[in-house]
TORDOMAR-986709 format. One record per residue (C-alpha): residue number from 1; residue in three letters; chain; x, y, z. Coordinates in steps of 0.05 Angstrom, whole numbers. Example, Ala and Ser with C-alpha at 12.3 -4.5 7.8 and 13.67 -1.06 7.14 Angstrom:
BEGIN
@seq:1 type:ALA mol:A x:246 y:-90 z:156 .
@seq:2 type:SER mol:A x:273 y:-21 z:143 .
***
This chain:
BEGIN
@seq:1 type:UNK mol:A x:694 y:-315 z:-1600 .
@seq:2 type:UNK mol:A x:742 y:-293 z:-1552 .
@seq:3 type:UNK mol:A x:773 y:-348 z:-1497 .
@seq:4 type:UNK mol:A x:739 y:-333 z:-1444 .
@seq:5 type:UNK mol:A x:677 y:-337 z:-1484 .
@seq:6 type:UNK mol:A x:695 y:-406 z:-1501 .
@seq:7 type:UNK mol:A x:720 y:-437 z:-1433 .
@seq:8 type:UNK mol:A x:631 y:-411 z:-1408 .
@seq:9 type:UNK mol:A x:621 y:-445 z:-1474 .
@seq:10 type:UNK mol:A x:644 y:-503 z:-1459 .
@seq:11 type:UNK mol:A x:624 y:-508 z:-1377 .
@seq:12 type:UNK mol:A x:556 y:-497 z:-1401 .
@seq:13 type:UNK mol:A x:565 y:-553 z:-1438 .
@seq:14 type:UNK mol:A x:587 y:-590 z:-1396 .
@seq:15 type:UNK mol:A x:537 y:-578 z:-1344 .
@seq:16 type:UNK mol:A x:473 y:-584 z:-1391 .
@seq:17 type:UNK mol:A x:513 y:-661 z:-1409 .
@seq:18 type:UNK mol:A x:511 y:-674 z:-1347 .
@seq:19 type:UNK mol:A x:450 y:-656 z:-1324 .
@seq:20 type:UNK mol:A x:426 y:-694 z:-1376 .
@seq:21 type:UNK mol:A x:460 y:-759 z:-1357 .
@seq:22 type:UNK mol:A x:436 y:-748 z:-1289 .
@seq:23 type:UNK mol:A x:364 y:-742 z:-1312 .
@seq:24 type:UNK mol:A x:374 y:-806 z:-1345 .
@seq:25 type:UNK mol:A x:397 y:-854 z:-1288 .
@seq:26 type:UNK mol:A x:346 y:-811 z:-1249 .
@seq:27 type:UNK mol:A x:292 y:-833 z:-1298 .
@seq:28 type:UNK mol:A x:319 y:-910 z:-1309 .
@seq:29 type:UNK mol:A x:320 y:-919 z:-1223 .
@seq:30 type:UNK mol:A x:257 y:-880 z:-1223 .
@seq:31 type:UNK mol:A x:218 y:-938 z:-1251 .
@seq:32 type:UNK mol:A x:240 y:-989 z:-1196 .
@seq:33 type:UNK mol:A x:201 y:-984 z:-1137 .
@seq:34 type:UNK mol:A x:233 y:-932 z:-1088 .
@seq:35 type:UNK mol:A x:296 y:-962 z:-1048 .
@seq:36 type:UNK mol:A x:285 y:-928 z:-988 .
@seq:37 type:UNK mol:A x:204 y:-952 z:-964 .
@seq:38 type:UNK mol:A x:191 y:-1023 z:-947 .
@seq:39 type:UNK mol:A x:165 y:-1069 z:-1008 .
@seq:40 type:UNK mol:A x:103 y:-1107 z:-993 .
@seq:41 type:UNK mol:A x:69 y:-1164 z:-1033 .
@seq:42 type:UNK mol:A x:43 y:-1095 z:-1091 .
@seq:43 type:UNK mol:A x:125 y:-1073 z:-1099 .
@seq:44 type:UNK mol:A x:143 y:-1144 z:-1115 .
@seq:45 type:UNK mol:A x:83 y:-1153 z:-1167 .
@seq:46 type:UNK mol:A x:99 y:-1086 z:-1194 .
@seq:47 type:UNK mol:A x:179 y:-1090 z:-1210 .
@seq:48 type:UNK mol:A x:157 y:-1165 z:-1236 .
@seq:49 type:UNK mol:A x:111 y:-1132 z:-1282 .
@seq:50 type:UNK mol:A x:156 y:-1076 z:-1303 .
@seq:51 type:UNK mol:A x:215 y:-1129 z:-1320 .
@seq:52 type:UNK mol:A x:168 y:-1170 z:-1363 .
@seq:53 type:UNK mol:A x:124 y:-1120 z:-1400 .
@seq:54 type:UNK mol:A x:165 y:-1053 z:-1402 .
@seq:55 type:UNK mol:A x:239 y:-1084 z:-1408 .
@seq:56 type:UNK mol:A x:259 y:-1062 z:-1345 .
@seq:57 type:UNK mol:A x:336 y:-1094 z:-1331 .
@seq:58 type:UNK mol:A x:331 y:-1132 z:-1270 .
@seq:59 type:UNK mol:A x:369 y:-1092 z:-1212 .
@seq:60 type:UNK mol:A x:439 y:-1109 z:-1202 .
@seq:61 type:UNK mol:A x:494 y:-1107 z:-1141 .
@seq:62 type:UNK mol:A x:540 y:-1086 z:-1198 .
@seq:63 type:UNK mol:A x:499 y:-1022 z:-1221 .
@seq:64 type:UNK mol:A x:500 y:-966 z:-1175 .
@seq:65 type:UNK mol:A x:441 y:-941 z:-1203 .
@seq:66 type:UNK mol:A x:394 y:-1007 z:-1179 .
@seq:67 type:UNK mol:A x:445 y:-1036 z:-1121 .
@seq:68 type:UNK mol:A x:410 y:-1003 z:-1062 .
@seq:69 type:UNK mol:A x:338 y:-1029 z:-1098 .
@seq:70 type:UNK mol:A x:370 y:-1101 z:-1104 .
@seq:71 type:UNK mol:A x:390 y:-1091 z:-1028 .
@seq:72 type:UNK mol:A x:313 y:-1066 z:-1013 .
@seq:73 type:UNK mol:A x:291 y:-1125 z:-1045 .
@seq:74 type:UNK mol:A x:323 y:-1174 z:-993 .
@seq:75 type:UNK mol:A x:315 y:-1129 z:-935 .
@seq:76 type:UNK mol:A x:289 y:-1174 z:-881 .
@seq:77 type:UNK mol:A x:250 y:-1106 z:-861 .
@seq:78 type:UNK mol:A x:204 y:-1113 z:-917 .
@seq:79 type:UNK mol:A x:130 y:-1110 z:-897 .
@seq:80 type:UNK mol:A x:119 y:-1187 z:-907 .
@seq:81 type:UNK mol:A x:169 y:-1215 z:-858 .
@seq:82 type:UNK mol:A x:168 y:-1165 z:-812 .
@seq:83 type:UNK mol:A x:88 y:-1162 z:-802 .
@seq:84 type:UNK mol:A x:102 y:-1242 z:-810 .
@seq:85 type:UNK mol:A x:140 y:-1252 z:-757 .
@seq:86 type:UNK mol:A x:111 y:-1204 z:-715 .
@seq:87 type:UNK mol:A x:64 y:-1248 z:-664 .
@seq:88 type:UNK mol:A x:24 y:-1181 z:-638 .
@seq:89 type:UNK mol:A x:-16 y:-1179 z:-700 .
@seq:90 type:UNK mol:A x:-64 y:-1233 z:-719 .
@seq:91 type:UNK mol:A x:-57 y:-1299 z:-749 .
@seq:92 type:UNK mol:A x:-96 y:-1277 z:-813 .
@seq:93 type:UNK mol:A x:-59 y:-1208 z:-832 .
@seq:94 type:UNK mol:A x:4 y:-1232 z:-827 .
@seq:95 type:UNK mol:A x:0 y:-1304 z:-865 .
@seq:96 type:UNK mol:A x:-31 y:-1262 z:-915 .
@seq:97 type:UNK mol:A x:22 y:-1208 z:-918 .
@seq:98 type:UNK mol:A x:74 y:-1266 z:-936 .
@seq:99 type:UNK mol:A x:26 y:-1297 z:-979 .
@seq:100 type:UNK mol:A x:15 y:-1237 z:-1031 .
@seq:101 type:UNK mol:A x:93 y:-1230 z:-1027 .
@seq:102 type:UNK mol:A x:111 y:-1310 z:-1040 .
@seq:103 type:UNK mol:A x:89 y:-1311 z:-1111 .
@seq:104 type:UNK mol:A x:118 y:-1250 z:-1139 .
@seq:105 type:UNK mol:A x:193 y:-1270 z:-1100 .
@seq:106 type:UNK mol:A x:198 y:-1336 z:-1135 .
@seq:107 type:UNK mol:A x:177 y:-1299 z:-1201 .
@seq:108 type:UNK mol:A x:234 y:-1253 z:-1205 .
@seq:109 type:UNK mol:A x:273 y:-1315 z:-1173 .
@seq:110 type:UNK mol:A x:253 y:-1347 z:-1241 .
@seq:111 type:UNK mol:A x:272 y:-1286 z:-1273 .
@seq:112 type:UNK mol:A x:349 y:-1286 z:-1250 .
@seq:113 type:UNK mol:A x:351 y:-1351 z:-1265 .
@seq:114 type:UNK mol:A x:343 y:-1348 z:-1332 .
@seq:115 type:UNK mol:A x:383 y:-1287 z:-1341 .
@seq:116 type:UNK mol:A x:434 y:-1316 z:-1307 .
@seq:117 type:UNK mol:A x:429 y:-1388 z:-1352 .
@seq:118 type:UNK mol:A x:441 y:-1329 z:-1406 .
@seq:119 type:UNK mol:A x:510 y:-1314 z:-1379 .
@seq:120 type:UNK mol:A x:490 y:-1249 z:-1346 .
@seq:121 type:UNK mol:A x:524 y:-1244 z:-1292 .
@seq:122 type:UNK mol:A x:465 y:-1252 z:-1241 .
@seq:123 type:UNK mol:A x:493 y:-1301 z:-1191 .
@seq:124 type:UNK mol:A x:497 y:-1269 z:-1120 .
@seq:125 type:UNK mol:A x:429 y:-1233 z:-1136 .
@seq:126 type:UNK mol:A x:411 y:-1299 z:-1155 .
@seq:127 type:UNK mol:A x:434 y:-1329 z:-1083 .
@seq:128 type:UNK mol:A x:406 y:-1274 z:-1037 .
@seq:129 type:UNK mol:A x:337 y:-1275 z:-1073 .
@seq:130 type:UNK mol:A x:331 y:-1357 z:-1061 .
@seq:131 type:UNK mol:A x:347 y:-1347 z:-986 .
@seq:132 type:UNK mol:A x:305 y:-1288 z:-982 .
@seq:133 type:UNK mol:A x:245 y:-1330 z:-1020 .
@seq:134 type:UNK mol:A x:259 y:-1379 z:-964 .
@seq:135 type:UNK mol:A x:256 y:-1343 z:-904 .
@seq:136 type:UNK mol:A x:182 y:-1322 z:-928 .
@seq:137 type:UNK mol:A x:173 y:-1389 z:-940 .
@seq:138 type:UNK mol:A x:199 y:-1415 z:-869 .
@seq:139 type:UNK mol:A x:158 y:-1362 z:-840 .
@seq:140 type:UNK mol:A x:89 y:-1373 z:-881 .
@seq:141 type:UNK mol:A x:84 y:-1451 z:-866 .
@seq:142 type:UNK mol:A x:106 y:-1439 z:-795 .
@seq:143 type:UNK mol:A x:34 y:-1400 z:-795 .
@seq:144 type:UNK mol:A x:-8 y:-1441 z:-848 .
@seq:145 type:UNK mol:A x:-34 y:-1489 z:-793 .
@seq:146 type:UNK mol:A x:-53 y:-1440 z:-744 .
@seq:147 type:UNK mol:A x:-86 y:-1391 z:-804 .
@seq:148 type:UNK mol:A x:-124 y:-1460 z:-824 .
@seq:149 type:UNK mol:A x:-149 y:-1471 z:-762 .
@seq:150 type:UNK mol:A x:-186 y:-1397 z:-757 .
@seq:151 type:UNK mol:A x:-222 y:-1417 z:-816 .
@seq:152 type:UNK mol:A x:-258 y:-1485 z:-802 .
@seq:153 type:UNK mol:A x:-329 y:-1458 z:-797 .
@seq:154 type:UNK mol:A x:-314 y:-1432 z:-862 .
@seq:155 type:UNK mol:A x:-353 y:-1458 z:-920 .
@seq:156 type:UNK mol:A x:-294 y:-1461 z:-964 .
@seq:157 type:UNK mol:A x:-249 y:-1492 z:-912 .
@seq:158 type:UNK mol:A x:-235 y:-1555 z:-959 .
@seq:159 type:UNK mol:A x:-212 y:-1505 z:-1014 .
@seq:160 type:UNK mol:A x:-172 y:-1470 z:-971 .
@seq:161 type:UNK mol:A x:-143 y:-1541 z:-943 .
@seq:162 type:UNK mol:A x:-125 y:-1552 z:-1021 .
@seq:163 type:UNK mol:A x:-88 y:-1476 z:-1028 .
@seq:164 type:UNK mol:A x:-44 y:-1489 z:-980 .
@seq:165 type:UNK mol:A x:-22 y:-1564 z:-1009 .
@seq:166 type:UNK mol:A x:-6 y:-1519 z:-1057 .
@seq:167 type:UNK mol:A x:39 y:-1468 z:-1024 .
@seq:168 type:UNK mol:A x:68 y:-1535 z:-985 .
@seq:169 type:UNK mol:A x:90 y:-1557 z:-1047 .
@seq:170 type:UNK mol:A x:114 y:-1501 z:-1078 .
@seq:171 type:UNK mol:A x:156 y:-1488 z:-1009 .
@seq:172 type:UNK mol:A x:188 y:-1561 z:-1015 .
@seq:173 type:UNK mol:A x:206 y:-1545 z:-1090 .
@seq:174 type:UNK mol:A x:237 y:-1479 z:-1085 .
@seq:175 type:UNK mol:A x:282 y:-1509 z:-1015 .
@seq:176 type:UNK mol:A x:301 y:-1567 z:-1067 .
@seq:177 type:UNK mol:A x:319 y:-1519 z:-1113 .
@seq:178 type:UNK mol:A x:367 y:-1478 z:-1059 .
@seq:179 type:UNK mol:A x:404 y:-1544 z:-1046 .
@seq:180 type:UNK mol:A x:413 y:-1550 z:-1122 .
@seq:181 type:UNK mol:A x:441 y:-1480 z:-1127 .
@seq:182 type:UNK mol:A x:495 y:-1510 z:-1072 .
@seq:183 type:UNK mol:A x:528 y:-1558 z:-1129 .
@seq:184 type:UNK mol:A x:531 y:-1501 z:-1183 .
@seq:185 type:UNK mol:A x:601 y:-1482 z:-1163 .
@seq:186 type:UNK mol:A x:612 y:-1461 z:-1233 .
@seq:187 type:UNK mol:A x:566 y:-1416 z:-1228 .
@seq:188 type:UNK mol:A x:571 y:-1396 z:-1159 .
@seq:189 type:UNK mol:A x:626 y:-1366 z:-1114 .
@seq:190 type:UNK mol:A x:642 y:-1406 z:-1042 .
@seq:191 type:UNK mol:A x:615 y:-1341 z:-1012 .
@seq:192 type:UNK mol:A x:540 y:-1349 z:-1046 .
@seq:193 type:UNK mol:A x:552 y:-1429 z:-1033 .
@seq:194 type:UNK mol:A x:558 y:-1414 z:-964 .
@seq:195 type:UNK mol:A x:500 y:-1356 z:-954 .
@seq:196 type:UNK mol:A x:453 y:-1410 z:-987 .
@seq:197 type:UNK mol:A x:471 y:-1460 z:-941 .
@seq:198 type:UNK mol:A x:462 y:-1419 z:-889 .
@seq:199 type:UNK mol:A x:394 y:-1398 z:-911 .
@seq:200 type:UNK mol:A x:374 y:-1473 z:-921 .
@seq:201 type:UNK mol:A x:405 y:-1493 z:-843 .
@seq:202 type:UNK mol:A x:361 y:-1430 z:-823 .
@seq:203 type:UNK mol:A x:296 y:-1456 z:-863 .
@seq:204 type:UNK mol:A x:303 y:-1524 z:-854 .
@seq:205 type:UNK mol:A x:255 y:-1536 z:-790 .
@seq:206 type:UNK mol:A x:201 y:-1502 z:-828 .
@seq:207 type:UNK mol:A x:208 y:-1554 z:-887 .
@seq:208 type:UNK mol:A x:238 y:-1609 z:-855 .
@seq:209 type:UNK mol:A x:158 y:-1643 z:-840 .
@seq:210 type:UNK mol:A x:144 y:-1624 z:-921 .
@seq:211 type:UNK mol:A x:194 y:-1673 z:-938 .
@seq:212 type:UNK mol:A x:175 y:-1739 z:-968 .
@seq:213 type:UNK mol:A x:213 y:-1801 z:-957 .
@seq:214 type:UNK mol:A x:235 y:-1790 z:-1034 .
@seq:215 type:UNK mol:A x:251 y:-1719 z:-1021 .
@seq:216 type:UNK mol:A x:297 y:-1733 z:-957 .
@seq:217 type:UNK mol:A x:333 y:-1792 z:-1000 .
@seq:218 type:UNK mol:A x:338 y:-1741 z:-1059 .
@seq:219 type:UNK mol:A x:364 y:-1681 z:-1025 .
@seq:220 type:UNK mol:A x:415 y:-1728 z:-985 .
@seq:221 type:UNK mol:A x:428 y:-1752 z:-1041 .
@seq:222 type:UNK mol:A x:449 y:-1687 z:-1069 .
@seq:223 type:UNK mol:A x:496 y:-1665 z:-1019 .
@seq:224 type:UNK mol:A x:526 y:-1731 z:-1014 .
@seq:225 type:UNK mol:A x:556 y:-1729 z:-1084 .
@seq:226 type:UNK mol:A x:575 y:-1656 z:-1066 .
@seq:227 type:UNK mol:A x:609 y:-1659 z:-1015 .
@seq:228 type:UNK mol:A x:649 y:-1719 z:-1048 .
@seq:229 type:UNK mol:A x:674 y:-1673 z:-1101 .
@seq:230 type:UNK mol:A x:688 y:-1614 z:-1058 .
@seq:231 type:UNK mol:A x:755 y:-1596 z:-1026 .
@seq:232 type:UNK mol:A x:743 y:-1532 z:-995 .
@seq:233 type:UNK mol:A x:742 y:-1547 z:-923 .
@seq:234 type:UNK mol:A x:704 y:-1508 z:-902 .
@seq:235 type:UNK mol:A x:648 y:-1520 z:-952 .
@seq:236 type:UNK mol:A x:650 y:-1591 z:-944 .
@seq:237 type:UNK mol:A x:635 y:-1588 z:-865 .
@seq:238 type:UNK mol:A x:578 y:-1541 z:-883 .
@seq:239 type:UNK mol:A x:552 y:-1583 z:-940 .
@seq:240 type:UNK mol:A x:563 y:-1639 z:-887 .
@seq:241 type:UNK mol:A x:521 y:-1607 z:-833 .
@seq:242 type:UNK mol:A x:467 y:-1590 z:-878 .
@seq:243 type:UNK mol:A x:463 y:-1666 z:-911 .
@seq:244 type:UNK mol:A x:458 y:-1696 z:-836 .
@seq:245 type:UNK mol:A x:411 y:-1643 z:-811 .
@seq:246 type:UNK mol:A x:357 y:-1667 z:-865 .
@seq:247 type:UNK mol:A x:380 y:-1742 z:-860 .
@seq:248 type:UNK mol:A x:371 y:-1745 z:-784 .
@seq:249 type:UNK mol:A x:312 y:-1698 z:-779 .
@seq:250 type:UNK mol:A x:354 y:-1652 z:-739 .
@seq:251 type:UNK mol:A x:339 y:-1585 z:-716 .
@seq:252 type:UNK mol:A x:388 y:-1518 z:-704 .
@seq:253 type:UNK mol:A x:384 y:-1497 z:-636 .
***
């Protein structure tokens, strides 16, 4: 075989390798839901049941093959929050739209969270998906009293009544659990410290009436300790903001 026989040889190669390894990232992202259409309440259910019953890895910032799915994940112009939020459509369609979304969130919030207790390196996926889970959290109790009240003259109002005691209580366990992602500074960077505080100042008037007299003592509590241990200056006056905002039932204007 002559060189020039061997340099078309070896192109060839080259190209059929890397078509190959193209097909193969192609084929790993193609099982995430698509990265560039909004996810509703379905997408969330579907990449949750993909992780847990196909093996699917979990999408990462650090992999450019799942970073822009990660970043559609948390895209605050996903179908639940912005039909949510959106007061032109009725009360019913859009607490529902947040509703079918809730459960599925905290799932794959569970789902970092134990990678990441693994030692994978999960922890700013692990920040951004709590604040996300909290903004459609803010935004579904802002709308469970006015989606209860279209349904008194229904027959199963009282079972309604006890779903969302339910979702109330899930909403004032995941917002503890934000504020205890605040004191893992071993686990996370000032940067996520500071995003989840933010997301917790930002949530906080949705929650704040949740809270028990045990939860407000508890959370205070929390930060208190905290903010006695931290000497970052900056995250010590936004721990400190954050501990008087709950403790003084106050409210960002």
């Amino acid at each position: 075989m002559g060189p020039r026989c061997k340099i078309v040889t070896s192109l060839a190669c080259l190209l059929l390798c890397g078509g190959l390894a193209v097909q193969s990232v192609t084929a790993q992202s193609g099982s995430y839901p698509p990265d560039d259409d909004a996810w509703d309440g379905t997408t969330y259910r579907a990449l949750v049941e993909r992780v847990e019953t196909k093996g699917l890895p979990l999408p990462t910032l650090s992999n450019a093959a799942t970073k822009l799915v990660f970043e559609r994940m948390v895209n605050t112009d996903n179908i639940p929050l912005r039909m949510g939020l959106n007061r032109d459509l009725a009360v019913t369609i859009r607490f529902q739209r947040l509703d079918s979304a809730l459960q599925p969130i905290h799932k794959l919030v569970v789902l970092y969270s134990n990678e990441t207790q693994k030692g994978k390196p999960y922890a700013t996926e692990l920040a951004r998906l709590r604040v996300y889970e909290s903004k459609v959290s803010a935004a579904l109790l802002d709308l469970s009293e006015p989606y209860l009240s279209t349904l008194r003259q229904d027959k199963r109002y009282q079972v309604h009544v006890a779903y969302l005691d339910q979702v109330k209580g899930g909403a004032r366990q995941l917002y503890s659990d934000l504020v205890q992602g605040m004191t893992e500074t071993r686990l996370h960077s000032k940067s996520d410290i500071l995003e989840m505080i933010e997301g917790a100042l930002d949530g906080l008037p949705s929650h704040q009436p949740l809270f028990t007299s045990q939860d407000r003592r508890d959370l205070v509590q929390k930060l208190t300790q905290q903010i006695s241990i931290t000497t970052d200056q900056e995250l010590k006056k936004a721990l400190t903001q954050l501990r008087d905002a709950i403790e003084h039932r106050q409210i960002r204007t």
